[in-house]
N, C-alpha and C positions, 0 to 999 in steps of 0.2 A: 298625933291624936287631936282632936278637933272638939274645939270645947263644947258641950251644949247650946243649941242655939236658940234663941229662946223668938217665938210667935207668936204673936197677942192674938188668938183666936177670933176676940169682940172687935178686931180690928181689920180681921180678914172678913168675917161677914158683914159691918158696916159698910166695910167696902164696895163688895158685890151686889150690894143689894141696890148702894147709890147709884153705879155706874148704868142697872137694868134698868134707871128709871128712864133712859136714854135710846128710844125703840120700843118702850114696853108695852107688848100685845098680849094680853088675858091675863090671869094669875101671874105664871111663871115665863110667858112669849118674849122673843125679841126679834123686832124686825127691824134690822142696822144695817143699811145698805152704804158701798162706799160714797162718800162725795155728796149724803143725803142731810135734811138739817138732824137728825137721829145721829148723825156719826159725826157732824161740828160738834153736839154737844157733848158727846164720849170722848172725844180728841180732847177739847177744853178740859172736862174732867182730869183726863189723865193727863196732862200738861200741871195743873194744877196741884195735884195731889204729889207728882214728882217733885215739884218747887216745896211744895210743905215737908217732901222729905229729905231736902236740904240736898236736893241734885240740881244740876244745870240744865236746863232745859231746852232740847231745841229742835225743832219742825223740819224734815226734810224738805226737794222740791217736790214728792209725792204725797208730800202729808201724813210721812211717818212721824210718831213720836219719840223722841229720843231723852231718856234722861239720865243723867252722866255723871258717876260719884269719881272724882278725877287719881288718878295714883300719883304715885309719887315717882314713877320711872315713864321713859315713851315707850314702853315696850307696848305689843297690841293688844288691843283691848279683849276684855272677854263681855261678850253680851249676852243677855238672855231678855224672851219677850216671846209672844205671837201677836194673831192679828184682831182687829177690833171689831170687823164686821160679822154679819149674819147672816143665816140662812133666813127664806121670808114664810112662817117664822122658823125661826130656830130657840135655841134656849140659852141658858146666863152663863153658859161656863164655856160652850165648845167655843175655844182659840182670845176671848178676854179674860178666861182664868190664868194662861198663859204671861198674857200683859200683866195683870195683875200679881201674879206672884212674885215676878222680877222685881216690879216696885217696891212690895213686900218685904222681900229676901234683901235688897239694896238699900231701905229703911233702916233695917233687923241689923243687919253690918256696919253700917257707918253707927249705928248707936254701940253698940257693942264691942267693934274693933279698930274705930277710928279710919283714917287713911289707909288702901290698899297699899302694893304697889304698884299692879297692873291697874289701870284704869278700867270699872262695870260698868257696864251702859246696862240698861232698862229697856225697852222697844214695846211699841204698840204699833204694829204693820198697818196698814190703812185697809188693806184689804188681800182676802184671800181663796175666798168662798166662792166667785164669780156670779153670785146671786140675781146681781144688776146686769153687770157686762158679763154672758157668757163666754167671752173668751179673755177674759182679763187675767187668770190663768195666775197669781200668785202675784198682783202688780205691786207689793208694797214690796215684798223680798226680792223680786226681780228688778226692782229702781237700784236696789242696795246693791245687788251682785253685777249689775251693767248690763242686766240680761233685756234689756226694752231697747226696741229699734226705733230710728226715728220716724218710723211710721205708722208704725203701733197708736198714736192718740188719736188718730182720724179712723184707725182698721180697725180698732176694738167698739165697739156697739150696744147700745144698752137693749135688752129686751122688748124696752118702751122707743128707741130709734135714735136717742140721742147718741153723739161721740164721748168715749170717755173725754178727749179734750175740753169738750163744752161744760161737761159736768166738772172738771177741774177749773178752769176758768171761772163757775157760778161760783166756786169757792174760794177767790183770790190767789186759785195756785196758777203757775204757768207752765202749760204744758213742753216750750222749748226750752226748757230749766231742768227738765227730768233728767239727763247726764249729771249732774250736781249732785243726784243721791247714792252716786256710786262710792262706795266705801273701800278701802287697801286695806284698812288698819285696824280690823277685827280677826283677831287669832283663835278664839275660840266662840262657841252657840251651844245654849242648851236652851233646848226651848221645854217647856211644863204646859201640857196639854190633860184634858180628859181621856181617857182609852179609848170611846166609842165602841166597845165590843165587851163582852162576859166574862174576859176571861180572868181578871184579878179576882171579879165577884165572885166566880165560880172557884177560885184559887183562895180565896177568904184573906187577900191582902189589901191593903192600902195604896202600896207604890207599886208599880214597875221599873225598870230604865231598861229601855229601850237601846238594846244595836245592831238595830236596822231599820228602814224603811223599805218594803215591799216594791217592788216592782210590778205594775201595771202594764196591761195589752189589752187594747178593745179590738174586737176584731165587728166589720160588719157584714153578711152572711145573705147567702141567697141560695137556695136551692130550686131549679127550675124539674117539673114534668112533664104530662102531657094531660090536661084538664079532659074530663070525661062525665059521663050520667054515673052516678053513684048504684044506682039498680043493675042497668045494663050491662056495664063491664066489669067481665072476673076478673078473679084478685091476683090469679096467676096471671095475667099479662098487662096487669096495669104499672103505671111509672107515676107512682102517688108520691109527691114532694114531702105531702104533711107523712107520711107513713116513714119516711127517710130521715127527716125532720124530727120526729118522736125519738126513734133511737138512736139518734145524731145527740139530742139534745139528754137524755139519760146518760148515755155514754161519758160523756163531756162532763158532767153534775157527779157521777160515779167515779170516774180517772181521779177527781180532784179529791173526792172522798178516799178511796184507797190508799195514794199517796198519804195523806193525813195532815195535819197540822203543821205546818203554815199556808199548804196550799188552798188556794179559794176559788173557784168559777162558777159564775151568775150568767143564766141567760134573763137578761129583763125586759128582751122588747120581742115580741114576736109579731109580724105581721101575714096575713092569710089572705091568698086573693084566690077566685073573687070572692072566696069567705060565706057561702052557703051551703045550705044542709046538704042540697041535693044533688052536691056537686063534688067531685072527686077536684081537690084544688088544680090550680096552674104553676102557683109560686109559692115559697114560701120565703120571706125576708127576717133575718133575726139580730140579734147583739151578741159579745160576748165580753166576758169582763173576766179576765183570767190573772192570777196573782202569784208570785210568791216571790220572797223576801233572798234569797239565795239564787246568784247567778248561777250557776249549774243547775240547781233545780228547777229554777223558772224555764230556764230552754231546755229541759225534759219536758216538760208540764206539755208547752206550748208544741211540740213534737209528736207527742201524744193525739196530742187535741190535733192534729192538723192532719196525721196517720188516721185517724179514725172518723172525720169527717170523709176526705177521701175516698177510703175503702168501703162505708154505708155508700155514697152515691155512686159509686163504680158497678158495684153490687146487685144495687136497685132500677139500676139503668137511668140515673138523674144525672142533671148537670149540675156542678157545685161550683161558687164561684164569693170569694172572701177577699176584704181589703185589710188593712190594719190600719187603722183608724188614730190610736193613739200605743206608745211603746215606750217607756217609763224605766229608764234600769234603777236596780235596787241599791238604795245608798244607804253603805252602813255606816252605824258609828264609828269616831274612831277612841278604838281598844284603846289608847290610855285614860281618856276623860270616862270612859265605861266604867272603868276598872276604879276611877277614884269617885265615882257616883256611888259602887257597887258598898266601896270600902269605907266611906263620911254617911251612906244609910244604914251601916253595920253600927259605926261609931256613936253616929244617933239613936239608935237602939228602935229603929223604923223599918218594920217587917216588907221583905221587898221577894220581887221575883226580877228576872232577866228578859224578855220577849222582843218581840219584833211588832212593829206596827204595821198594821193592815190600810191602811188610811194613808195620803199623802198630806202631806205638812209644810212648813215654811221654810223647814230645816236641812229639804231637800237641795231647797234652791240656794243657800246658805251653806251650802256644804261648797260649793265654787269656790269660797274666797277664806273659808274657816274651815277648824275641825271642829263638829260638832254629835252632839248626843240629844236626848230624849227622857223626859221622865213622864210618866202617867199616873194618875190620880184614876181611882175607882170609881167608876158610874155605875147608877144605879140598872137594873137589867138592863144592863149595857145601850144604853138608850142614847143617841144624838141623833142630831140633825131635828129638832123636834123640841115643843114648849116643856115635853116629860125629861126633859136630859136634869141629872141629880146629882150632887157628889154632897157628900156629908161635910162638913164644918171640921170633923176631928182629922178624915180624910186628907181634905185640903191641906190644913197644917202640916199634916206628914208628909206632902209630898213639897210641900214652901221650905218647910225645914232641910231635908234631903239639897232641895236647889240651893237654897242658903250657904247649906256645909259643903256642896259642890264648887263652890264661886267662890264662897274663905280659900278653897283648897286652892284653888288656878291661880287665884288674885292678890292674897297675903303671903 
């Protein structure tokens, strides 16, 4: 049984509120790009605040933050953290309330329980949003897990044209130093993120934990016809892409509805050529974002969706033609650390549910070299990526506490 843990709530929101002054765009904004001066002075921040909480502080070669309450055995360590950056803008909590509650929870213990014996680390990932470099792709967790090649600093690219290398280097980091952030001796990850979805809200909880992470498929899409006068040619002998396309794309939006809950697919890019009134189209190019958290059911899903495009443009007399773009299997947590999250948010008397995230995380990439889990704090109308992203102060607490009594559990 796991004692009360106690969270200085004026300590949690002093906190957040310091760290947003770091990017801060309008009311509630933050625009914290990796490798920016907005994310030097989050870095120092949180460098500092881990020193005041009497941990060891220390800077990966990707300019992760790491801070370090030491055990008293070498067994590996357990860490918990996310990442520091932003969406441009995004809001104060997705992936720094993360960072922030580990320091939290690893304050909360070393005052309360003295010396572990596994050794806690703290994390503040450098980046994970890809905001800057679109394809930087999780580069603070993948330093950690070995997962960056050595050509990745000249291949990755910023929006604006720079290399990530360059942008590391305006920062005193050195890009042929990045091998030196790979870690062996992390045992277990719980990362404490926001939900970014409705569903606690709508569940009227506080917490989640998380076990699983959804698995991902973009697919990108083409359907070709035969372009015509919109007046002239009837409907029985036409081979209209957008007509195939429509119930291509219902179809596909409906599979994932029927199925039900955890499945998800988004089309969110459509393009139409050549896109006038009075013309029966030529092409139609689209996206597809298809999700679910369970291996067997995700290759249902994708099955589905792939039968049923098919058989519309077979049908229709079109040609269909799809790449797979991106394919993400689903990482779950692992069942013990679940099951002791499940059992120290019972013991703390912190109303919880069980789910799966629909969102990828750091925790993914983290999952290479540890076992890890997930807890989620309740957002406001499920709101992220966005200056509206909310989580209450009492919220927060209950889900620091949860991590707190999670990490006594692993660590003492």
């Amino acid at each position: 049984m796991s004692k009360h843990i106690e969270i200085d709530p004026a300590f949690v929101e002093k906190t957040i509120l310091e760290i947003s002054a770091f990017g801060a765009v309008g009311e509630t904004g933050i625009s914290r790009t990796v490798y920016s001066p907005e994310w030097v002075g989050a870095t120092d921040y949180y460098a500092d605040a881990c020193a005041a909480a009497g941990l060891e502080v220390h800077r990966d070669a990707v300019g992760n933050v790491w801070g370090r309450l030491k055990g008293s055995t070498d067994e590996k360590s357990v860490a918990s953290g996310s990442h520091i950056d932003s969406q441009t803008p995004g809001g104060r909590y997705d992936g720094t309330l993360g960072a922030l509650a580990a320091l939290i929870a690893l304050k909360a213990l070393k005052a309360q329980f003295g010396t572990p014996r596994r050794t806690i680390e703290a994390v503040a990932f450098c980046e994970e949003e890809s905001s800057r470099f679109p394809n930087a792709n999780y580069w603070g967790s993948r330093a950690v897990t070995g997962r960056i090649s050595p050509e990745d600093p000249e291949r990755v690219i910023a929006f604006s044209g720079e290399t990530i290398a360059q942008a590391m280097r305006d920062v005193g980091l050195d890009p042929a130093r990045i091998p030196e952030a790979r870690r062996d001796d992390i045992g277990s990850f719980i990362e404490l993120h926001i939900e970014q979805g409705p569903i606690l809200e709508q569940a009227g909880l506080p917490v989640a934990i998380v076990d699983a992470i959804t698995g991902i498929r973009h697919y990108r899409g083409e359907i070709s016809g035969v372009q015509n006068h919109a007046g002239a040619f009837p409907m029985d002998i036409r081979h209209d892409p957008l007509a195939g396309f429509a119930e291509i794309a219902s179809g596909l939006i409906n599979t994932a509805h029927r199925i039900g809950r955890p499945a998800v697919t988004t089309i969110g890019r459509v393009v139409v050529e050549p896109n006038f009134p009075g013309i029966i189209p030529a092409k139609v190019g689209f996206t597809i974002d298809a999700r679910h958290p369970d291996p067997q059911a995700r290759r249902r899903l994708y099955a589905m969706h792939e039968g049923l495009m098919s058989e519309v443009a077979a049908r229709r007399g079109l040609e269909i033609d799809w790449e797979v773009m991106l394919d993400h299997e689903p990482s779950p947590s692992d069942p013990a650390i679940v099951s002791t999250l499940q059992r120290v948010a019972a013991e703390q008397g912190v109303p919880f549910m069980t789910m799966a995230s629909g969102a990828g995380h750091d925790s993914q990439q983290m999952a290479a070299i540890a076992d890890v889990a997930m807890i989620f704090v309740r957002s406001k109308d499920g709101r992220s990526h966005t200056p509206d992203e909310f989580s209450s102060i009492e919220d927060i607490v209950a889900g620091v506490r949860v991590l707190a009594a999670g990490l006594h559990a692993l660590a003492y």
